[in-house]
C-alpha positions in Angstrom: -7.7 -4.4 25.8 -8.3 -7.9 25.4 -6.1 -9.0 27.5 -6.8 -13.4 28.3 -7.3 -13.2 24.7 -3.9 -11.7 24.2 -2.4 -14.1 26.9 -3.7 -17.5 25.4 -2.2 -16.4 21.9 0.9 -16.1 23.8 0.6 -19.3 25.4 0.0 -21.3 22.1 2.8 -18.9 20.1 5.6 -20.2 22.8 4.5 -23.7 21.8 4.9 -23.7 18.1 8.8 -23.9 17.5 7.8 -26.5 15.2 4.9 -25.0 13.6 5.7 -22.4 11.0 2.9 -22.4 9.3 0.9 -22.4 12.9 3.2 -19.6 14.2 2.2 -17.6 11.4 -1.3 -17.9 11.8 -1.3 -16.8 15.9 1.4 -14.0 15.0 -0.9 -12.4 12.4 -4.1 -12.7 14.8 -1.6 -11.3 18.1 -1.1 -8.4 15.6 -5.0 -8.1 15.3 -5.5 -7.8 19.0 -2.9 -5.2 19.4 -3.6 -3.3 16.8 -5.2 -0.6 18.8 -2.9 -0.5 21.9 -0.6 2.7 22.0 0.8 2.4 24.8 0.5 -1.4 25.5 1.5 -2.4 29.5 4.1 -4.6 29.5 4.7 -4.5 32.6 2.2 -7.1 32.8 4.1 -9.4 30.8 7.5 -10.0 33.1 9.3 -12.3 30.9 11.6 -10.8 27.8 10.2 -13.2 25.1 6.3 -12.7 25.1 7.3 -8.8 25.3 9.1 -9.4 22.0 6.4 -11.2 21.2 4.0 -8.3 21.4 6.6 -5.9 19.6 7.0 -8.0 17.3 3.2 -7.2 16.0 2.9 -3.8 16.1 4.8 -0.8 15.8 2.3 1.1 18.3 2.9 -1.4 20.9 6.9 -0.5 21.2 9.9 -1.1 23.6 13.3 -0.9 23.9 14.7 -4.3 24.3 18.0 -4.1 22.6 20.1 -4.6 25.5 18.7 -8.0 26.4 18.5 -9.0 23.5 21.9 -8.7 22.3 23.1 -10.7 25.8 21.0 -13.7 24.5 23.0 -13.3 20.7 26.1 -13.3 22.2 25.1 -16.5 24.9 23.1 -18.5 21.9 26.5 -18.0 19.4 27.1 -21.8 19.8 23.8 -23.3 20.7 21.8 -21.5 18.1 23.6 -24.5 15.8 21.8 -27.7 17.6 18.5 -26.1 19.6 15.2 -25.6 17.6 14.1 -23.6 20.7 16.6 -20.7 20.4 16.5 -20.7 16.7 12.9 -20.2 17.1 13.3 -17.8 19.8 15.9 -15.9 17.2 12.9 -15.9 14.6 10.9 -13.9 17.0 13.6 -11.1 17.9 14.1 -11.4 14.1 10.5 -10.6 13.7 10.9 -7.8 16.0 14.1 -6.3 14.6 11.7 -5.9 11.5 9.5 -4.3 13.1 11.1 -1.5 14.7 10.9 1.9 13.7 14.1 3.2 11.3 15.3 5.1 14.0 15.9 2.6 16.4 18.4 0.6 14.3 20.9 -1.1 16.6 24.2 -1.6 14.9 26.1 -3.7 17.9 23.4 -6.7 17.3 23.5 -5.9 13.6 26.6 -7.3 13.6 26.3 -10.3 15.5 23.3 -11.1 13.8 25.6 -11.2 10.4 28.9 -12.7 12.1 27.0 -15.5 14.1 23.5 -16.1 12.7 22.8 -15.7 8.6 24.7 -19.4 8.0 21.6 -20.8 9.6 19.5 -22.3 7.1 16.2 -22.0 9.2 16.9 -17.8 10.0 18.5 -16.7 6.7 15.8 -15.3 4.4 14.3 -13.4 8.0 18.1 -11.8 8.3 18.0 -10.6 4.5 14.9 -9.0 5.1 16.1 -7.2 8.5 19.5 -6.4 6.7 17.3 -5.2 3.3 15.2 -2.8 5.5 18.1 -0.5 6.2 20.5 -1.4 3.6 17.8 -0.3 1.0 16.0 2.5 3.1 17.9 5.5 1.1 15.9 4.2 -2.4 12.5 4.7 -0.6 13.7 7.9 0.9 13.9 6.9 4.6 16.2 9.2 6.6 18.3 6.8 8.9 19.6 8.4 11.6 21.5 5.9 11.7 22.7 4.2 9.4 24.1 0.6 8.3 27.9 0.9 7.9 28.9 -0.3 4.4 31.2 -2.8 5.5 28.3 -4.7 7.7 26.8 -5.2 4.1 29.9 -6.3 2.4 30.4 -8.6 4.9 26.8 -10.0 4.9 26.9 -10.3 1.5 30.4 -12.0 1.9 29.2 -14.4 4.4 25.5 -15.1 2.2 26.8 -16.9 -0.6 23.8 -19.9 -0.7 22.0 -22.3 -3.4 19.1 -21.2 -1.9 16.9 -19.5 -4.5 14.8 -17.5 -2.2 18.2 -16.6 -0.7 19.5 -15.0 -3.5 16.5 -13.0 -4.7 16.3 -11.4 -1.5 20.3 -10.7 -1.8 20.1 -9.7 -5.8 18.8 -5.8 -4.7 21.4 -5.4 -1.8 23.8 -6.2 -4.6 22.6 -3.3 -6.9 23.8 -0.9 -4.1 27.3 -2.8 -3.4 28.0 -4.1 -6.3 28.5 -7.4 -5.4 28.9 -10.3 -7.9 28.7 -13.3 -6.2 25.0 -14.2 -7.3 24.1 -15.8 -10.7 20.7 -17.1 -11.8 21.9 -19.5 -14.6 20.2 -22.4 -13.1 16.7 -21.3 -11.8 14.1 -21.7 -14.1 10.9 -19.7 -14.7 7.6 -20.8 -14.7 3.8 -19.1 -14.3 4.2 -18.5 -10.2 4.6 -16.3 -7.3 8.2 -17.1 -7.2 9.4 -16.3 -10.3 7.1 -13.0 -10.6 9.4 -11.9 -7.4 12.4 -12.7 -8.7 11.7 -11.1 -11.9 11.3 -7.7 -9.5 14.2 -8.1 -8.0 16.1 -8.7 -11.5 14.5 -5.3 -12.4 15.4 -3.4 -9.2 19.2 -4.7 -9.4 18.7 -3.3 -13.7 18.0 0.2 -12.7 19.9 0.8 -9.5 23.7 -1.2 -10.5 26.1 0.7 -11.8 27.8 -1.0 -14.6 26.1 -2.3 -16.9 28.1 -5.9 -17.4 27.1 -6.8 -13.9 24.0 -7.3 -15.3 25.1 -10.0 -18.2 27.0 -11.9 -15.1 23.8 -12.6 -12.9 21.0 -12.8 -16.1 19.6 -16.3 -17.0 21.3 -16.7 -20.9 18.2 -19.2 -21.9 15.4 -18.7 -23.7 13.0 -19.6 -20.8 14.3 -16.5 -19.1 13.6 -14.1 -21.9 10.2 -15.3 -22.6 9.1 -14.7 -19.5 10.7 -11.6 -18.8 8.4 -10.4 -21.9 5.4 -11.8 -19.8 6.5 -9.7 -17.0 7.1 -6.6 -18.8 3.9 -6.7 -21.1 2.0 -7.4 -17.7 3.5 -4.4 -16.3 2.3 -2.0 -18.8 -1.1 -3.4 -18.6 -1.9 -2.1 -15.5 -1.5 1.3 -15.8 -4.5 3.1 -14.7 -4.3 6.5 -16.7 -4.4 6.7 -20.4 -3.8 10.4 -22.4 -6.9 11.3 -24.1 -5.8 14.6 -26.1 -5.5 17.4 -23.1 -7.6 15.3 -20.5 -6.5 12.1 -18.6 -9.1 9.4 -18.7 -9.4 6.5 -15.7 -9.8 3.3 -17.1 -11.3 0.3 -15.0 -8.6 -2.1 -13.8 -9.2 -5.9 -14.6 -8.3 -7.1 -11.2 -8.9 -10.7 -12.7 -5.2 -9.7 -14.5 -3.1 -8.9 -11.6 -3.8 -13.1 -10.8 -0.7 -14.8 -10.8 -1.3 -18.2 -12.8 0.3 -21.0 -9.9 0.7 -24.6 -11.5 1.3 -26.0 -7.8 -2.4 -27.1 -8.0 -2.2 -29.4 -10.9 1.0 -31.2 -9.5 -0.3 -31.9 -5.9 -3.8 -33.3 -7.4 -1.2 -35.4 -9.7 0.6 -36.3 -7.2 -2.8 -37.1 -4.8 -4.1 -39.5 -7.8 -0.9 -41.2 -7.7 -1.2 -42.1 -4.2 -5.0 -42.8 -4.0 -5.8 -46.3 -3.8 -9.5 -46.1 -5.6 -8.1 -43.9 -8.6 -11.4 -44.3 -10.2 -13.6 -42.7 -7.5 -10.8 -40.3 -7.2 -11.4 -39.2 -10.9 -15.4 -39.4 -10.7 -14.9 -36.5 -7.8 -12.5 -34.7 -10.0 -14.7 -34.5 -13.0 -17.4 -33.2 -10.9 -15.5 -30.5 -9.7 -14.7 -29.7 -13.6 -18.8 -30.1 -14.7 -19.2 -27.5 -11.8 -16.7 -24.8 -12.9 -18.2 -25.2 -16.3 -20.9 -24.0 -15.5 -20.1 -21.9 -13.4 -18.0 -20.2 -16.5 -21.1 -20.4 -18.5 -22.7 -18.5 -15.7 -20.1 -15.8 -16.2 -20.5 -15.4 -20.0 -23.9 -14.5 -20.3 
């Protein structure tokens, strides 16, 4: 076990409540160090945090820590609202909440978690995705033992209502399974990116799974935009499928993984956005149009 390696990663985790980005980084390479532990020793690790740290990474490495941690939910009700520090530190016991086997689904700080914690801006996509993982567990055939009560998800869903687009695509699938109509996606518009390809998924899961079928005409886009690129998203789909009926035999065919790239215009609008704020604009395009020469031929490479 690489233990000092394991300990400075700690270290430098506990110091980047301002750091998403950062955090992210050191929480996926933590993972890689623990990887292999089964039965990791925590007892070298005395305080509660950088042992939720650890669980947070790996599903080997496991412990029980739901009794702490539901002290610090109910002490950090108030303060949760002001301090960067807890709401970080509520983003790693978020982390671990996700992480958890099924079976160890905790339904006491379930509910604090949705009474107290999903308004906060900074915490509430992490919530949807610990409330998605057992709300939706039955449509992937996991057997909870036990499970979320339905009224924790109609009041979640009650308490979730937000302009926040990421929000709301992680809500739309929990609503195929209440029914729930408090979500519309009138205003978002659609566009060649990751965002919209997700959203697009989760449009489809809430299609299949909701019951009645005018649900469906209360949360759909009504403008063209939508439909266009729902035809993108569908033709896409039936693109990829790897078998194909040749009279009594199935043939493989070769997948183009060049067509599961998702087109993201994000590039265009920062260099924009770059040249606008260079001062030399001219030596700004000269590097530019060096970079194009270069693909160029690099695409000529690629044809022959």
């Amino acid at each position: 076990m690489e233990s000092k390696k394991i300990n400075k990663t700690i270290k430098l985790l506990k110091k980047c409540y301002n750091q998403p980005i950062i955090f992210q980084i050191l929480h996926n390479h933590l993972s890689f160090l623990v990887q292999d532990e089964y039965k990791f020793p925590f007892h070298l690790y005395p305080d509660m945090f950088s042992k939720i740290l650890i669980a947070s990474t790996s599903s080997q490495a496991y412990i029980n820590l739901d009794s702490k941690i539901l002290v610090f939910l109910k002490e950090c009700r108030e303060s949760a609202k002001y301090s960067l520090i807890i709401r970080y530190k509520m983003k790693i016991i978020l982390y671990y909440l996700i992480n958890q086997p099924y079976d160890m689904f905790n339904k006491f700080i379930c509910f604090e978690i949705i009474n107290n914690y999903c308004k906060v801006p900074e915490l509430e996509c992490l919530i949807a995705d610990y409330i998605r993982k057992y709300a939706l567990a039955n449509f992937f055939e996991v057997k909870l033992k036990k499970p979320m009560p339905a009224e924790y998800l109609d009041l979640y869903l009650r308490k979730s209502v937000s302009d926040n687009i990421n929000l709301r695509m992680k809500l739309l699938p929990l609503c195929a399974v209440h029914a729930h109509k408090g979500i519309s996606l009138n205003d978002f518009n659609f566009d060649y990116n990751v965002q919209s390809t997700v959203l697009l998924e989760a449009l489809t899961f809430y299609a299949k799974f909701t019951e009645k079928v005018l649900d469906i005409k209360h949360i759909l886009p009504s403008n063209d935009n939508f439909v266009l690129f729902f035809k993108i998203f569908l033709n896409r789909e039936r693109t990829q499928g790897r078998n194909a009926e040749n009279q009594n035999s199935t043939v493989f065919k070769e997948l183009d993984y060049r067509k599961l790239m998702i087109r993201d215009n994000l590039l265009f609008k920062s260099l924009k956005e770059e040249f606008l704020l260079t001062e030399d604009k001219k030596k700004y395009l000269c590097e530019l149009k060096k970079v194009v020469i270069e693909l160029e031929k690099t695409c000529k490479g690629f044809s022959t």
